[in-house]
C-alpha positions in Angstrom: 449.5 290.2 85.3 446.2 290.1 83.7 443.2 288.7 85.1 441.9 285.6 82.7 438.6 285.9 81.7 437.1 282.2 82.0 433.4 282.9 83.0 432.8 285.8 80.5 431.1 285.1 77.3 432.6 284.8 73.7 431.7 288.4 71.9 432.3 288.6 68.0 435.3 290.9 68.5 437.1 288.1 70.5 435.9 285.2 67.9 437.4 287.6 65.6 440.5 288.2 67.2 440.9 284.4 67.6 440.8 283.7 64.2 443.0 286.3 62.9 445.2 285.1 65.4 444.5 281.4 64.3 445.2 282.9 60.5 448.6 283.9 61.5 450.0 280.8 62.7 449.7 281.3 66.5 449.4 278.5 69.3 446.4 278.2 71.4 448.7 279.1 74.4 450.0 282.3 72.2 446.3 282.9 71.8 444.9 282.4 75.5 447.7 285.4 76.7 446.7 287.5 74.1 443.0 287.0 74.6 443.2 287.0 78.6 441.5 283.9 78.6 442.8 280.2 79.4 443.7 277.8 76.4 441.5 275.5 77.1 438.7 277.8 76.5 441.0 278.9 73.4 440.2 275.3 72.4 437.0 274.9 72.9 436.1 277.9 71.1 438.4 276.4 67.8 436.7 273.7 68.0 433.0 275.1 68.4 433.5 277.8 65.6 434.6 274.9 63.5 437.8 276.7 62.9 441.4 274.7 61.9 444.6 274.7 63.5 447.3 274.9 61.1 449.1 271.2 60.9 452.8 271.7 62.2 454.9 270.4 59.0 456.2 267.0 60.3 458.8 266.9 57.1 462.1 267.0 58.4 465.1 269.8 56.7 467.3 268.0 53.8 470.1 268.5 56.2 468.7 265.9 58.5 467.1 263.3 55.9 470.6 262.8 54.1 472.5 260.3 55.7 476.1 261.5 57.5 478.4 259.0 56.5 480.9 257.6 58.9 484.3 258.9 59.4 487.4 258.0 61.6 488.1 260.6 64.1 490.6 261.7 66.2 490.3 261.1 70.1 492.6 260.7 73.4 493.0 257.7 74.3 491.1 257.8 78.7 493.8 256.0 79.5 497.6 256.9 78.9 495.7 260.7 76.7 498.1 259.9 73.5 496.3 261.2 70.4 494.8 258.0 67.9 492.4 257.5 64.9 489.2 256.2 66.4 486.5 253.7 64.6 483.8 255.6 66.3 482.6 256.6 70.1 482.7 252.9 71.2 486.6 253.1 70.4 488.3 255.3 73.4 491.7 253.3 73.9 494.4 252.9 71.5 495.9 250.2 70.0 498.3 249.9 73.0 496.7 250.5 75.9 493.4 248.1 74.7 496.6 245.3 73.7 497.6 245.9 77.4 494.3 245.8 79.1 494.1 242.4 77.2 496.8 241.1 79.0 494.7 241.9 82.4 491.6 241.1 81.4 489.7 237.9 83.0 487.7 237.9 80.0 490.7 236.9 77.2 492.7 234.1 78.1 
């Protein structure tokens, strides 16, 4: 493991280094193991050369923008396991078993 170098001065080779690194789309993190150095001090030094940290793209894919529309799906029923065409993952008993549980429940008279 390399030893970080956070006392030792900036020379124009690293400041060079760090932007090409910069350039290339790397992390401060990235950048701090390459450089020995801690990314703090990676930091710093962006920010005192004046340099700019390539903005992260916050757009999301096409994939996850469209909407999904909703489908009926086929589940087991948790409590008797037969096979039935649920609404959604709200619906996990089947027509029978949610008709009998209505017949014990304290809630429907």
């Amino acid at each position: 493991m390399a030893v970080h170098r956070v006392y030792r001065d900036w020379s124009a080779e690293d400041d060079a280094r760090l932007t090409a690194l910069l350039a290339a789309g790397e992390g401060p993190t990235a950048i701090a193991i390459k450089l020995e150095r801690v990314s703090a001090s990676v930091c710093r030094r962006i920010n005192r050369l004046g340099l700019v940290r390539p903005k992260k793209s916050r757009a999301k894919p096409a994939a996850e923008t469209t909407p999904i529309p909703l489908k009926e799906d086929q589940r087991k029923c948790m409590c008797c396991g037969a096979v039935f065409t649920s609404a959604g993952p709200h619906n996990r008993l089947c027509g029978r078993c949610r008709s009998k549980a209505g017949d014990f429940s304290p809630l429907h008279p």
